[in-house]
C-alpha positions in Angstrom: 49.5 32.4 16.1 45.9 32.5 17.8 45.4 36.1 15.3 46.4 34.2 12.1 43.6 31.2 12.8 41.2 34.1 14.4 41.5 35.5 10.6 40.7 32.6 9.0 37.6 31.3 11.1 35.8 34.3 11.5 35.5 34.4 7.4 35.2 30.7 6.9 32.5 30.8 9.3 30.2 33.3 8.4 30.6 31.8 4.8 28.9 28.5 6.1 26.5 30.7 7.8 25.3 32.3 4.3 25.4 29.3 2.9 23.3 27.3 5.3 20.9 30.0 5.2 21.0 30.6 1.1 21.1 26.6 0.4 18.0 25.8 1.1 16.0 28.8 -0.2 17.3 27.9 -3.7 16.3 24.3 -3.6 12.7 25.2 -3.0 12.4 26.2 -7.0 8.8 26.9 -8.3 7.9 25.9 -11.2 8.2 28.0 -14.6 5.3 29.0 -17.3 7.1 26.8 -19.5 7.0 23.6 -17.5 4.2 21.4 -18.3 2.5 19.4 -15.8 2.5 15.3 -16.3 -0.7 13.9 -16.1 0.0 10.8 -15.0 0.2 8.2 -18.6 -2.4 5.6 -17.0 -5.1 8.8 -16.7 -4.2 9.7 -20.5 -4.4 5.7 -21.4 -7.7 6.0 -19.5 -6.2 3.5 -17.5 -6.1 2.8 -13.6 -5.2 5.4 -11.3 -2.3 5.7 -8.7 -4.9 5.2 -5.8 -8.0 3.2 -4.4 -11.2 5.7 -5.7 -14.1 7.0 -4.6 -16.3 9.5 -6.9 -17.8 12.4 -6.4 -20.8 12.3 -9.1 -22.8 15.7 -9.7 -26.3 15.1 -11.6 -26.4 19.4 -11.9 -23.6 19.8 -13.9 -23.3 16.3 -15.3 -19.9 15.7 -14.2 -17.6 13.2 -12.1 -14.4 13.5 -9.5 -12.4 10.6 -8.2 -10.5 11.0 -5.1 -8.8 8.7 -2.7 -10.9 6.8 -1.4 -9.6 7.5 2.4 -10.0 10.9 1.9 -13.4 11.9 3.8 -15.9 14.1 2.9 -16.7 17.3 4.5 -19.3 19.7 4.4 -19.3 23.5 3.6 -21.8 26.1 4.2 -20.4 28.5 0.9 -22.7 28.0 -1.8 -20.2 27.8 -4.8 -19.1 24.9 -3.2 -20.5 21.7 -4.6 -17.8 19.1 -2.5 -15.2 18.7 -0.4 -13.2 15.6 1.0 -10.0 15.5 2.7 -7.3 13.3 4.0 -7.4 12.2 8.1 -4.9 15.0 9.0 -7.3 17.6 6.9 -4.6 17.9 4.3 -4.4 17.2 1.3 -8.3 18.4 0.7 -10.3 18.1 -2.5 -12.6 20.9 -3.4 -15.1 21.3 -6.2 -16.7 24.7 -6.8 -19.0 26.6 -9.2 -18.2 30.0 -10.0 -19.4 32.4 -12.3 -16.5 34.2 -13.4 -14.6 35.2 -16.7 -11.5 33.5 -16.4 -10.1 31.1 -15.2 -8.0 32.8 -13.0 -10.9 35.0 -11.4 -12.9 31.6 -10.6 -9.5 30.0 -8.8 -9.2 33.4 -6.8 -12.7 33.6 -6.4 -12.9 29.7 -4.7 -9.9 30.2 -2.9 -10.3 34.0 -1.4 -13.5 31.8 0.3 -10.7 30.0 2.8 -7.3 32.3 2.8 -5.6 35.6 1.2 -2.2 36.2 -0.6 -3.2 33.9 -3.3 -0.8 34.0 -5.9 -1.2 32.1 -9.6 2.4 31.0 -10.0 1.6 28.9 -13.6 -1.5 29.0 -15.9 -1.8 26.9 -19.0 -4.0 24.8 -21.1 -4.5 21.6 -20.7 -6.9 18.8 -21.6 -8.9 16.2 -19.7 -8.5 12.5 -20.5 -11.4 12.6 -23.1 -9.3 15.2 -24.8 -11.9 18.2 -23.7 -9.6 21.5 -23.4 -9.7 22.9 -20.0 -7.0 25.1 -17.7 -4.9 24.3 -15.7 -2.7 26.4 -12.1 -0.5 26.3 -9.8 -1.0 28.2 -6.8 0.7 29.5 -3.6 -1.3 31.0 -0.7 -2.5 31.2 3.0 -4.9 29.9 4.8 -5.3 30.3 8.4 -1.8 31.9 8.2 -0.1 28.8 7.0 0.9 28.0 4.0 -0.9 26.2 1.1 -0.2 24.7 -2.2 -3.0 24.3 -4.5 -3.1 22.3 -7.9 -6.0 23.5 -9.5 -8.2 22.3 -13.0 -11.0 24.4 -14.5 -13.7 24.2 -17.1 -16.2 26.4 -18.4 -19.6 24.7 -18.6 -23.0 26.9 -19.6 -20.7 30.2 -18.6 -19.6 28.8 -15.1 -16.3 27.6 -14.3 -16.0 23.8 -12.4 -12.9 24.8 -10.5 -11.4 21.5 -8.9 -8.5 22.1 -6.6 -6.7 20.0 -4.8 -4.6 21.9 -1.6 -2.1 21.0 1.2 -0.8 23.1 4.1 2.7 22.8 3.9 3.1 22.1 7.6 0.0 19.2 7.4 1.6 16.8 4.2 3.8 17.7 1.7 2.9 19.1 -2.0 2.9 16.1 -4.3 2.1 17.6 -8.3 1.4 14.5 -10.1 -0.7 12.6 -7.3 -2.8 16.2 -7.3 -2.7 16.4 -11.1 -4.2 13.0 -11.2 -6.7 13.6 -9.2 -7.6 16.9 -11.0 -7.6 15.6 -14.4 -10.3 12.7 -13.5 -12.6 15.5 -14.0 -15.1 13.9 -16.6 -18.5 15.3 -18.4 -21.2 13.2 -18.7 
């Protein structure tokens, strides 16, 4: 009798064990080329945003950033970087750079090779900014520190250089939230 049940559990057991271990890792989908984005409909509307602002205003480049307003700014001693602010816990972090690059893929690795390594573009698509300007848009997965990051990123190409705005969490700080970091990235305004 104890043989029969032996031959049951042993099976029925290490099929919960590939399971358990399987489950999860499909659940974590990424996202496909084909998927767009939302920008949130109140930044389209030019309406209010999701979250109490501050801005981030550069005279150089004649542009403007909002950010949560709780989120405090840091400072940086890389010159391509024109701002940085970031939640209490240091993630989620807002980062403006300047860099001049061809694409916008080469700017995005360029601004985020500055902090980490294994950067990997997993989308890259048009998109336009509230006023309807066209700009580019990425989704990105990489280290930092060892740890894991997720960056939502939004470039333009002013005068040859790329704004890159990218908005990052370490997976282990807060979690990735798209359309809070889409928002956020699609305030970018010319002036």
């Amino acid at each position: 009798m104890l043989n029969k049940t032996h031959k049951f559990v042993v099976p029925f057991i290490v099929m919960l064990l590939i399971l358990g271990l399987t489950l999860p890792a499909c659940t974590c989908q990424k996202p496909t080329e084909t998927e767009k984005t939302p920008i949130p409909s109140t930044q389209q509307a030019g309406g209010a945003l999701s979250f109490e602002a501050d801005e981030y205003v550069n005279t150089d480049y004649g542009f403007s950033v909002k950010y949560p307003k709780e989120w405090v700014q840091q400072s940086s001693e890389e010159s391509t970087i024109l701002f940085l602010a970031a939640a209490a816990k240091r993630a989620p972090a807002l980062s403006i750079s300047v860099q001049d690059s061809a694409t916008f893929a080469e700017a995005l690795t360029a601004t985020l090779a500055l902090a980490g390594s294994d950067i990997k573009i997993v989308t890259e698509r048009p998109t336009t900014l509230a006023d309807g300007t066209p700009a580019s848009e990425a989704i990105v997965n990489w280290k930092t520190q060892n740890l894991g990051a997720n960056t939502f990123a939004l470039g333009m190409q002013k005068d040859g250089k790329w704004i890159v705005v990218a908005v990052t969490t370490v997976s282990l700080l807060a979690k990735y939230d798209e359309v809070l970091f889409s928002e956020i990235a699609h305030t970018l305004q010319f002036k």
